[in-house]
PAPA-888298 format. One record per residue (C-alpha): y, z, x; residue number from 0. Coordinates in nm, 2 decimals, always signed. Example, Ala and Ser with C-alpha at 12.3 -4.5 7.8 and 13.67 -1.06 7.14 Angstrom:
     py     pz     px   i
  -0.45  +0.78  +1.23   0
  -0.11  +0.71  +1.37   1
END
This chain:
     py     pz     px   i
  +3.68  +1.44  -0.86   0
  +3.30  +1.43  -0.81   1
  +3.05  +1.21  -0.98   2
  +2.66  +1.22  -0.98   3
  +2.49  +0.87  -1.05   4
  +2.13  +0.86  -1.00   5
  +1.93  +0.57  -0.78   6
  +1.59  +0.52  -0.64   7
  +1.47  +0.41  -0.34   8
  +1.12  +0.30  -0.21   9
  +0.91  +0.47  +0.03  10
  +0.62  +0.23  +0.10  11
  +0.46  +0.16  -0.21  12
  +0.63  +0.45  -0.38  13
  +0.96  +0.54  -0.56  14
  +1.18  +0.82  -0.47  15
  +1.46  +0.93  -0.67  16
  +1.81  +0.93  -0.51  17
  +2.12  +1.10  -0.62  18
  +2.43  +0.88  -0.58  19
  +2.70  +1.19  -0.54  20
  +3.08  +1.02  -0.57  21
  +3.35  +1.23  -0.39  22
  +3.72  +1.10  -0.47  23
  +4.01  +1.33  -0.35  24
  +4.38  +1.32  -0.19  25
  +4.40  +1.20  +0.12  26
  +4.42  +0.91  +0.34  27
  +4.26  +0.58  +0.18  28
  +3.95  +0.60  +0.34  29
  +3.55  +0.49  +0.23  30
  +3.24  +0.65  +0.39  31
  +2.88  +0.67  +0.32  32
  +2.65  +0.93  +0.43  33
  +2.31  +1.01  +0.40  34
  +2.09  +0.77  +0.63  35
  +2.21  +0.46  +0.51  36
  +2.12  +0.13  +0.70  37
  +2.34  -0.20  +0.76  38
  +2.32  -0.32  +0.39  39
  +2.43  -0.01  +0.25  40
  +2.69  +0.06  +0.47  41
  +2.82  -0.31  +0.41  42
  +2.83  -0.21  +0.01  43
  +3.16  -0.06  +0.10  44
  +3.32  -0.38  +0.09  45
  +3.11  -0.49  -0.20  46
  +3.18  -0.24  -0.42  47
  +3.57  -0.25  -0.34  48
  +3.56  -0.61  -0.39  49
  +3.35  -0.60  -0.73  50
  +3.56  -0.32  -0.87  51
  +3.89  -0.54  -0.83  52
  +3.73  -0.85  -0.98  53
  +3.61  -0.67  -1.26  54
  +3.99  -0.58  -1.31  55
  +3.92  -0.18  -1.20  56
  +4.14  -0.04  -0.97  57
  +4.01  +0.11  -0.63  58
  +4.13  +0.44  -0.57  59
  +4.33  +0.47  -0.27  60
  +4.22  +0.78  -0.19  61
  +3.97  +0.98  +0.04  62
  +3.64  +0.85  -0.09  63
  +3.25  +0.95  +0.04  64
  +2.94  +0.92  -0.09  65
  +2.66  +1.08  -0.02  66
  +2.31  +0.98  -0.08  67
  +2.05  +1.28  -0.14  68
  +1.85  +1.38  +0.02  69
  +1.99  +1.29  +0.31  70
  +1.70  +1.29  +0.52  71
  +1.57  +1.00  +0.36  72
  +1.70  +0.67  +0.56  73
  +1.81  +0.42  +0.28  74
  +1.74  +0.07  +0.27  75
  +1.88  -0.24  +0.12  76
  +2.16  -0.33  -0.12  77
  +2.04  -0.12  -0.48  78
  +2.28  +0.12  -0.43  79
  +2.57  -0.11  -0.49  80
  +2.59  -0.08  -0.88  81
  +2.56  +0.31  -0.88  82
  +2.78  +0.35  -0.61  83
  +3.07  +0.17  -0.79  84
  +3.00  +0.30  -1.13  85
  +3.04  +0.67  -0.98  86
  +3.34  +0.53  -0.80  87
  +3.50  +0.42  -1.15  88
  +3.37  +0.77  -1.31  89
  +3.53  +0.97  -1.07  90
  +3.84  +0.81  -1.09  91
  +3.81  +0.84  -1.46  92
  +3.79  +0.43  -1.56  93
  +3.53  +0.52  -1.75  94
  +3.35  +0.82  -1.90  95
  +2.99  +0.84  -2.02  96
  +2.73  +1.10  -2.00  97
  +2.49  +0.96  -1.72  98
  +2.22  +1.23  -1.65  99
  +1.92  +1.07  -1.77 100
  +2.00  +0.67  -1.64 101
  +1.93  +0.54  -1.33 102
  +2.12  +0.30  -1.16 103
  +1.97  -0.01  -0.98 104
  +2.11  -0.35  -0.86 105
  +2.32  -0.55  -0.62 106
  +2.69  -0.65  -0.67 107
  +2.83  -0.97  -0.61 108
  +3.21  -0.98  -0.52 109
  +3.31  -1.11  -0.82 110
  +3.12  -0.82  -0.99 111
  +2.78  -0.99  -1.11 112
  +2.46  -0.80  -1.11 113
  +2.17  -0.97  -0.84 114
  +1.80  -0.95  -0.81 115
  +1.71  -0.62  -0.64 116
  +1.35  -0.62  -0.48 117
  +1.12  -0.31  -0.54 118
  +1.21  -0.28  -0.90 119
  +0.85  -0.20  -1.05 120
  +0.80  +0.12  -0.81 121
  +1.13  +0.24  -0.89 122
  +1.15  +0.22  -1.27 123
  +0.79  +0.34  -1.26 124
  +0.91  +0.70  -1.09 125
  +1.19  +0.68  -1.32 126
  +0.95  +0.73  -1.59 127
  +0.71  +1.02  -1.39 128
  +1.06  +1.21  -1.34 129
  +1.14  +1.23  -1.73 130
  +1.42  +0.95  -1.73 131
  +1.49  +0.79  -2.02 132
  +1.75  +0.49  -1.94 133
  +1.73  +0.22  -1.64 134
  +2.05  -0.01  -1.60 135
  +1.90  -0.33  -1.38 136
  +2.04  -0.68  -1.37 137
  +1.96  -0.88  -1.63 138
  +1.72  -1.08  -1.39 139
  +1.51  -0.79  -1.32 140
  +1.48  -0.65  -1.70 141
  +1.15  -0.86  -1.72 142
  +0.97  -0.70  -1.42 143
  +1.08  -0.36  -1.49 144
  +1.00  -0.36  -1.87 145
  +0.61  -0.40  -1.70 146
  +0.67  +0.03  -1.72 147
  +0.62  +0.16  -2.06 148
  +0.79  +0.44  -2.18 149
  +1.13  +0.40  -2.02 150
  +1.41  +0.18  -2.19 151
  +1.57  -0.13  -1.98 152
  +1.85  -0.20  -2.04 153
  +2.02  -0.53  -1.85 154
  +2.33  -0.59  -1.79 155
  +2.49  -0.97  -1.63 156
  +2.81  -0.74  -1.45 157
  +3.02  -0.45  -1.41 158
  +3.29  -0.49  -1.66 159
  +3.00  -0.54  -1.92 160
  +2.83  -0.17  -1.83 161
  +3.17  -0.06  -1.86 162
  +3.24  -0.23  -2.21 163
  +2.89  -0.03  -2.29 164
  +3.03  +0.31  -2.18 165
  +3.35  +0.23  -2.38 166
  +3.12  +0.19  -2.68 167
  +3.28  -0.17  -2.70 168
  +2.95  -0.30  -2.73 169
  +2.59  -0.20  -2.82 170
  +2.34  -0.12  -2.57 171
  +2.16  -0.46  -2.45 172
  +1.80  -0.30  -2.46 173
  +1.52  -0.54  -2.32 174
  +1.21  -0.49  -2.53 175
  +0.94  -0.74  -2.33 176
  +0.67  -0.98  -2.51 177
  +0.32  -1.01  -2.50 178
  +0.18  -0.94  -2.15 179
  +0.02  -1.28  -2.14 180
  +0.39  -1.47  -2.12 181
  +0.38  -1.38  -1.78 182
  +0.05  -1.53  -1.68 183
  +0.19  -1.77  -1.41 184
  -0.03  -1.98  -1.17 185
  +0.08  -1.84  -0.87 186
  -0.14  -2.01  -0.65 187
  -0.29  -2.32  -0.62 188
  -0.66  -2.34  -0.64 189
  -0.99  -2.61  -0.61 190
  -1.15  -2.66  -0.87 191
  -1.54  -2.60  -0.73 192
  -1.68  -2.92  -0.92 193
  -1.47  -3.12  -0.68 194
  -1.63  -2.99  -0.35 195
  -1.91  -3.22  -0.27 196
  -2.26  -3.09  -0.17 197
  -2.30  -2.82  +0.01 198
  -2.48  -2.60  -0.25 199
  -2.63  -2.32  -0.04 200
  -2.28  -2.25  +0.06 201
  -2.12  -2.26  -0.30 202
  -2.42  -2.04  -0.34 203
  -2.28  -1.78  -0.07 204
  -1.97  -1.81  -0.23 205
  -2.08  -1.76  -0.57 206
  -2.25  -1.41  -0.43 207
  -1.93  -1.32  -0.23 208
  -1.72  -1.36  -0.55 209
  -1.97  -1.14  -0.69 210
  -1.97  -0.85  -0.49 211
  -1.61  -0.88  -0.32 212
  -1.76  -0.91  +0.04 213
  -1.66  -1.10  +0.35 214
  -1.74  -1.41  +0.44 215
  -1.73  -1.62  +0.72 216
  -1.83  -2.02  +0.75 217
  -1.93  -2.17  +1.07 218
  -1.95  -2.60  +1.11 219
  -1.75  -2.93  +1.20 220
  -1.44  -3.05  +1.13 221
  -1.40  -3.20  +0.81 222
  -1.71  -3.09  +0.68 223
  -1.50  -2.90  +0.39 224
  -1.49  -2.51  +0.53 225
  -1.13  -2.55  +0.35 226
  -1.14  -2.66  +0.06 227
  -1.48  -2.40  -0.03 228
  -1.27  -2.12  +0.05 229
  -0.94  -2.31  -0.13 230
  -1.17  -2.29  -0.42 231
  -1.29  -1.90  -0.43 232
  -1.00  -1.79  -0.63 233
  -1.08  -2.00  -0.88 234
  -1.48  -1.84  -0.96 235
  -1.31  -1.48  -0.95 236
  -1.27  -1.28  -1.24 237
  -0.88  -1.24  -1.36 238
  -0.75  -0.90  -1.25 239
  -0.74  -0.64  -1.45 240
  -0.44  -0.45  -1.57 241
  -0.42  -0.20  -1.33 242
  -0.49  -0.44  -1.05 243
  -0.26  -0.68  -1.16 244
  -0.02  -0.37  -1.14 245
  -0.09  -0.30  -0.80 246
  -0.11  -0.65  -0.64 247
  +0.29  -0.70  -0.86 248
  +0.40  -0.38  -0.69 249
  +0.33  -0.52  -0.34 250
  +0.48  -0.87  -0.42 251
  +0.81  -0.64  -0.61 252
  +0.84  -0.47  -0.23 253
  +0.79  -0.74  -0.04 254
  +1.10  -0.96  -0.26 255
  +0.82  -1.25  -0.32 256
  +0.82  -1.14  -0.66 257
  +0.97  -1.44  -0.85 258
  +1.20  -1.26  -1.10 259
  +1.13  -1.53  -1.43 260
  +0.76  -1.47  -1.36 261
  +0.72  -1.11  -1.23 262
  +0.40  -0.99  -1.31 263
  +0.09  -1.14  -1.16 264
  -0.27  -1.19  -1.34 265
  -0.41  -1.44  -1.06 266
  -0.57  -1.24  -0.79 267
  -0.34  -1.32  -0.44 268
  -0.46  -1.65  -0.22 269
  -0.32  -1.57  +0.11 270
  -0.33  -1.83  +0.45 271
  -0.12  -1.75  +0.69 272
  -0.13  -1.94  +1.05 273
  -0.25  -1.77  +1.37 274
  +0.02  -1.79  +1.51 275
  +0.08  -1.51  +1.30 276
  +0.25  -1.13  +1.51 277
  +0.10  -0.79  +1.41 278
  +0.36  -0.72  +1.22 279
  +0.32  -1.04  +1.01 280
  -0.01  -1.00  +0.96 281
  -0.07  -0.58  +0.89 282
  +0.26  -0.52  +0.77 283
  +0.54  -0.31  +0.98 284
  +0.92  -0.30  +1.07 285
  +1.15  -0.07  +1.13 286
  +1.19  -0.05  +0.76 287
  +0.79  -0.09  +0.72 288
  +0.72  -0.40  +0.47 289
  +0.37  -0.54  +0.34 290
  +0.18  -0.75  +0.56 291
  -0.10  -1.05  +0.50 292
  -0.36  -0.84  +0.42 293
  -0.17  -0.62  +0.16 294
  -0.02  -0.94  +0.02 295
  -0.37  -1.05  -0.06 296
  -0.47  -0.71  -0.20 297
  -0.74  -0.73  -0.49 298
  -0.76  -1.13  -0.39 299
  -0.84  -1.37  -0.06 300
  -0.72  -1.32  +0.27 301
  -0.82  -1.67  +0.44 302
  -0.78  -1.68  +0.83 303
  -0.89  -2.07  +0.93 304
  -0.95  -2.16  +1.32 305
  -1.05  -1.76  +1.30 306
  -1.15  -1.76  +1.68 307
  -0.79  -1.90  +1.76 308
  -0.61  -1.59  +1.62 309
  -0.74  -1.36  +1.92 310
  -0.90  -1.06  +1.99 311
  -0.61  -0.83  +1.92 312
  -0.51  -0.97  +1.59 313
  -0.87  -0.96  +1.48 314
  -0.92  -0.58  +1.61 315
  -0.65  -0.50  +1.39 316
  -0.82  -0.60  +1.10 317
  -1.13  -0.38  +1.17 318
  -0.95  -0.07  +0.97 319
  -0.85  -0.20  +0.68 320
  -1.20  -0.42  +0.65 321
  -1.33  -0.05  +0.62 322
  -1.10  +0.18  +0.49 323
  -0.99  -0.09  +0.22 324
  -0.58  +0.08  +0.33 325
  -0.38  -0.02  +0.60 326
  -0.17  +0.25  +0.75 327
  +0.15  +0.22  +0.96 328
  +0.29  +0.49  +1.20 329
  +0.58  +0.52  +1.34 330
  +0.80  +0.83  +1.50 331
  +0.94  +0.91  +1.13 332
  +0.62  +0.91  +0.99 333
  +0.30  +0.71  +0.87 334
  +0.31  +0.49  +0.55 335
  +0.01  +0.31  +0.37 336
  -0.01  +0.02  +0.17 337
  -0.29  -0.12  -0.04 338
  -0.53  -0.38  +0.16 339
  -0.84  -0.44  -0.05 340
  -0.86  -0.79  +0.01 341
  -1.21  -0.98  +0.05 342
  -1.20  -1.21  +0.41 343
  -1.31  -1.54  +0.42 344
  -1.30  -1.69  +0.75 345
  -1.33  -2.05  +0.91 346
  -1.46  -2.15  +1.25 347
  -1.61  -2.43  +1.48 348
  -1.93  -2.35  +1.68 349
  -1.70  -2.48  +1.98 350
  -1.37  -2.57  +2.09 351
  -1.46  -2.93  +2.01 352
  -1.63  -2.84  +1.70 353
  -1.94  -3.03  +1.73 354
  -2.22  -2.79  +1.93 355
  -2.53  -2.87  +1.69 356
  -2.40  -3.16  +1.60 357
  -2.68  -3.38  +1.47 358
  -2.45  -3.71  +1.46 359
  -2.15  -3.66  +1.67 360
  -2.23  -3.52  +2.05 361
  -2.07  -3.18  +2.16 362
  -1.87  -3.27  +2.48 363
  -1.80  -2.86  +2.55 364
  -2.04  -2.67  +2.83 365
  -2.25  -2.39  +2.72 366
  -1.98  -2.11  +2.93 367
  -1.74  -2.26  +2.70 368
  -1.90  -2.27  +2.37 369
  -2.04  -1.88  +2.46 370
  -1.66  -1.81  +2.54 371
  -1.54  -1.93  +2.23 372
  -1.76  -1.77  +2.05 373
  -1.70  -1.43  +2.16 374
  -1.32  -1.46  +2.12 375
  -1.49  -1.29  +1.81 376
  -1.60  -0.93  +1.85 377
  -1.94  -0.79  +1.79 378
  -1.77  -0.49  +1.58 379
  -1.52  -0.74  +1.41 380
  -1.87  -0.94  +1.28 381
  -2.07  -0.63  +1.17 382
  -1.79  -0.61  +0.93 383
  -1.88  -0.94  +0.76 384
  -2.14  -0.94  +0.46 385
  -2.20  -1.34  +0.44 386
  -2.21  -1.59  +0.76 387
  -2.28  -1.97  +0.68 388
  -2.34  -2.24  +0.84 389
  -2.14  -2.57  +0.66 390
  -2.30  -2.89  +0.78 391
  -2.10  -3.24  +0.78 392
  -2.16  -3.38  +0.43 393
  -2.39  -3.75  +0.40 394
  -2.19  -4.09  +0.32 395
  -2.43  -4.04  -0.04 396
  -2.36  -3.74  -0.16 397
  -1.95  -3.82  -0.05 398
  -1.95  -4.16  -0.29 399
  -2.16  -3.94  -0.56 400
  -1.96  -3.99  -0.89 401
  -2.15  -3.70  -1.04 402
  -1.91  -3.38  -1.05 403
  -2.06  -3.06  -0.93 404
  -2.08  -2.75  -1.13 405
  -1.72  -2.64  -1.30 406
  -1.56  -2.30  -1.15 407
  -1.54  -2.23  -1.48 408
  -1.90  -2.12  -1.57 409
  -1.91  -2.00  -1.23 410
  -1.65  -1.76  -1.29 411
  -1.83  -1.66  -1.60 412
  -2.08  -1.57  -1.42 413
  -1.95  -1.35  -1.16 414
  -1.74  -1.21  -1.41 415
  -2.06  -1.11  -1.58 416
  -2.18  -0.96  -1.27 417
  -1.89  -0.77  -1.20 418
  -1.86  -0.65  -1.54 419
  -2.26  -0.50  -1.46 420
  -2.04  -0.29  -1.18 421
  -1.82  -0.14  -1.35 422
  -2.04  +0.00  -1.58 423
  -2.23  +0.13  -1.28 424
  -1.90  +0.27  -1.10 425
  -1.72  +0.40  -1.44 426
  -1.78  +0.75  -1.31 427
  -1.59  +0.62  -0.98 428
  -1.32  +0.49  -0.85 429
  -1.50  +0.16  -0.72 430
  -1.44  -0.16  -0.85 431
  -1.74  -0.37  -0.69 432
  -2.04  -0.35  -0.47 433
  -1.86  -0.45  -0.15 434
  -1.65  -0.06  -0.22 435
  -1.97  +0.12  -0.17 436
  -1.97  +0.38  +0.08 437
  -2.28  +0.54  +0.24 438
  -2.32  +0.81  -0.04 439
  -2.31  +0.53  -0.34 440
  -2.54  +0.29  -0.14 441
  -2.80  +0.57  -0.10 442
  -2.79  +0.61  -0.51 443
  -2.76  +0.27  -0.63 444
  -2.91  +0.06  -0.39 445
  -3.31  +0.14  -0.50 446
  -3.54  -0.11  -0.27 447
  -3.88  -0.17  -0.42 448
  -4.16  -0.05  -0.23 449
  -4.27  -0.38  -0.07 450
  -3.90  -0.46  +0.06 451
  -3.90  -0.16  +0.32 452
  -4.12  -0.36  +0.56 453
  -3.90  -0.64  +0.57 454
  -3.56  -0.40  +0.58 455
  -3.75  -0.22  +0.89 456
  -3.86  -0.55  +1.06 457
  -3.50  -0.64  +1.01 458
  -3.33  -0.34  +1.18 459
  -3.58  -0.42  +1.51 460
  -3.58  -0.77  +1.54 461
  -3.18  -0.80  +1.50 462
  -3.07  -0.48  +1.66 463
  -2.88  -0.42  +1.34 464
  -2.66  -0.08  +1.33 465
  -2.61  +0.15  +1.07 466
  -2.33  -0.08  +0.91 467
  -2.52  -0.37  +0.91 468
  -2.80  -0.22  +0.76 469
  -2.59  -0.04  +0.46 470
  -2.43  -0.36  +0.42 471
  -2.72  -0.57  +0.40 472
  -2.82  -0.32  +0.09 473
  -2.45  -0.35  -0.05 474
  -2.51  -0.76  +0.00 475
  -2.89  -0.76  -0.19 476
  -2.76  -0.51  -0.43 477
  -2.51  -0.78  -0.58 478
  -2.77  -1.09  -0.60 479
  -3.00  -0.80  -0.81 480
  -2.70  -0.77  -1.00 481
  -2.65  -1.13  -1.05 482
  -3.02  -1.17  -1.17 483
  -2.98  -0.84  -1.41 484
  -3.26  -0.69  -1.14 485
  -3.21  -0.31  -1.18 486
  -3.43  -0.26  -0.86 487
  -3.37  -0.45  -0.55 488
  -3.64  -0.68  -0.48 489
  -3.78  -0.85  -0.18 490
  -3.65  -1.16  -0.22 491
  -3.31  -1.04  -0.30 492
  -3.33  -0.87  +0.05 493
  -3.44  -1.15  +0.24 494
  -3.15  -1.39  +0.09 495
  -2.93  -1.06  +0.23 496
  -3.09  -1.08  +0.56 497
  -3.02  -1.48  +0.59 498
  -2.66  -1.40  +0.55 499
  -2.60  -1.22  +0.87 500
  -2.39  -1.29  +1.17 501
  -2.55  -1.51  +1.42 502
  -2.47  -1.68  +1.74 503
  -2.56  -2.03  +1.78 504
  -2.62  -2.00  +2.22 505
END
């Protein structure tokens, strides 16, 4: 007898419906899955057999295949288990229910339990674009997939308790969610800004990175704090909105980092990883491609410390999605792209040492080795950074100061007001801050008085700036106007703009 169970699988950030057909007839016992399926699903043979018999089914000893359409579409992890077993026990008539408008998703454990499945927020969320009206997920999942209106969840702990529900032994176990704000969970751990002691001009720089989403890179000592500044960025940005707290919980659901009691993220993403970090680690890949570092830290912080250590090729790889705000993977089957919209905040020495300029401590490194160390860094890699600053070892008084510096709390009220300024300006668009602006925006937003042109033309000679540099310098002046409610970019906005560019100390 043949059964139809539909499934979903997940094609980079994206959802694709799969049909689960269930052929049962005479023949020798055997169990075969076709359609493009990978170890895991190939292993829910013996999952499935073993879950059916704990659940006190019978497994039909008969010719059995399933097939998973459309078959070109290689098939990934262990989802399938729970609709392959329930068209198993609905073609061998153990059960009967009427099953064209549910989809199917979860792992089975022998004894015929329902597991976490990872990627549950993109799949429910195509359930509900393709007209479905049901979705049967383990009871751990209901809370991340009830983040999809429109579509009711319905959870269920095992097998034999779905089956009970087809019997009409028991009502249907719908999952109706609560407020959004129950699952407002401090994902990350932040600095409070307060605590961070001197270094103003730099919480300054900070202040105007937070405002505008741009890059940032801080240049001094050991020890003099580069750290624990950019520890404390996430907590002076605004809370993301709806639809970016969406996105950045639809990466984390992919990636299985989504913790399933707390499954849907409002703190934007702090993200650190070591550099001793591979390509794929750090842009995403596979041969099942997966998220990477910079999509992890979509719509939040990507924080690379020691940046020179993490070498030219890691760097270069960044250059794309610095720009293009996507990272895209190819490979021979085809090209995927994930979200990477991340602001970088980066943390060197001027040496290998750390102590060229120095004014206490004496550098012990030649000049051929600080100029090599510096250069680890490319000249294209650093036209893509908005902010460079210098962070000086902080004085015995100001580190005994009891005096607390400013909260990040009016900070962040701050730059929310600021952002807030954009959005109004980008409603019409798809941008979310200044840092977005292409070219064409920059050209119709970015209006330099009259008496800022000199100084924007002096610029351009004097530093050899290129076209990049120059647009972002406007994108970079454009968001301290905006923090000072300046509809027209003034001189001495540029001129704090043109302080923040990349330098080299030789």
């Amino acid at each position: 007898m043949l059964a139809k169970v539909m499934s979903c699988a997940t094609v980079g950030m994206e959802g694709v419906i799969v049909e689960v057909e269930v052929d049962i007839s005479p023949g020798l016992p055997s169990f075969t899955i076709v359609g493009l399926p990978d170890t895991a699903v190939q292993e829910a043979r013996e999952r499935v057999r073993a879950a059916i018999r704990n659940s006190d089914f019978t497994f039909p000893m008969k010719r059995i295949v399933v097939n998973l359409a459309p078959a070109d579409l290689k098939k990934a992890g262990p989802a399938y288990d729970l609709p392959i077993a329930v068209g198993i026990l609905l073609g061998s008539d153990q059960a009967s229910a009427d099953v064209s408008q549910a989809v199917f998703l979860g792992e089975l454990s022998l004894d015929g339990s329902l597991r976490h499945t990872t990627g549950v927020l993109p799949m429910v969320a195509v359930t509900h674009e393709k007209g479905f009206s049901d979705v049967i997920v383990p009871t751990a999942d209901a809370r991340e997939a009830s983040l999809v209106n429109g579509v009711r969840i319905m959870p269920f702990d095992t097998l034999s308790q779905l089956v009970s529900y087809f019997q009409g032994e028991i009502a249907a176990p719908e999952y109706r969610a609560d407020a959004v704000d129950e699952y407002v969970v401090p994902v990350w751990a932040t600095t409070d800004l307060a605590h961070v002691k001197g270094q103003e001009h730099v919480k300054r720089a900070l202040e105007i990175a937070a405002s505008g989403g741009h890059n940032v890179i801080m240049m001094g000592p050991p020890g003099a704090g580069k750290t624990l500044l950019a520890r404390s960025l996430p907590s002076i940005l605004p809370l993301l909105t709806n639809e970016e707290a969406l996105e950045v919980t639809k990466v984390y659901s992919i990636s299985g980092l989504l913790p399933p009691d707390s499954p849907f993220i409002r703190q934007r993403p702090f993200r650190s990883p070591h550099y001793t970090v591979s390509n794929v680690g750090l842009v995403g890949g596979g041969r099942f491609p997966k998220p990477g570092e910079v999509s992890l830290s979509h719509r939040g912080v990507l924080f690379l410390d020691e940046l020179p250590e993490f070498g030219h090729s890691l760097l270069e790889l960044l250059r794309q999605p610095l720009e293009d705000k996507v990272i895209t993977i190819s490979r021979a089957q085809g090209s995927l792209t994930f979200p990477a919209n991340f602001m970088l905040v980066g943390a060197m020495n001027p040496c290998p040492c750390g102590y060229y300029g120095d004014p206490v401590k004496e550098c012990t490194c030649s000049p051929s080795h600080v100029a090599r160390y510096q250069k680890r860094i490319s000249g294209p890699f650093l036209d893509r950074v908005d902010i460079f600053v210098e962070v000086p070892r902080v004085d015995y008084e100001k580190l005994t100061d009891e005096r607390l510096g400013e909260e990040s709390a009016r900070v962040q009220a701050r730059v929310a007001t600021t952002r807030t300024r954009q959005q109004e300006r980008f409603r019409e668009t798809r941008l979310t801050c200044n840092a977005e602006m292409t070219p064409n925006e920059v050209r119709d937003y970015c209006q330099v008085e009259e008496s800022a042109q000199g100084l924007l033309r002096a610029a351009m000679q004097q530093l050899s700036l290129s076209a990049r540099a120059f647009h972002r310098i406007l994108k970079l002046a454009r968001s301290i106007a905006d923090m000072e409610n300046s509809d027209i970019i003034r001189t001495e906005h540029v001129a704090e703009a043109i302080q923040y560019r990349p330098r080299s100390l030789i």
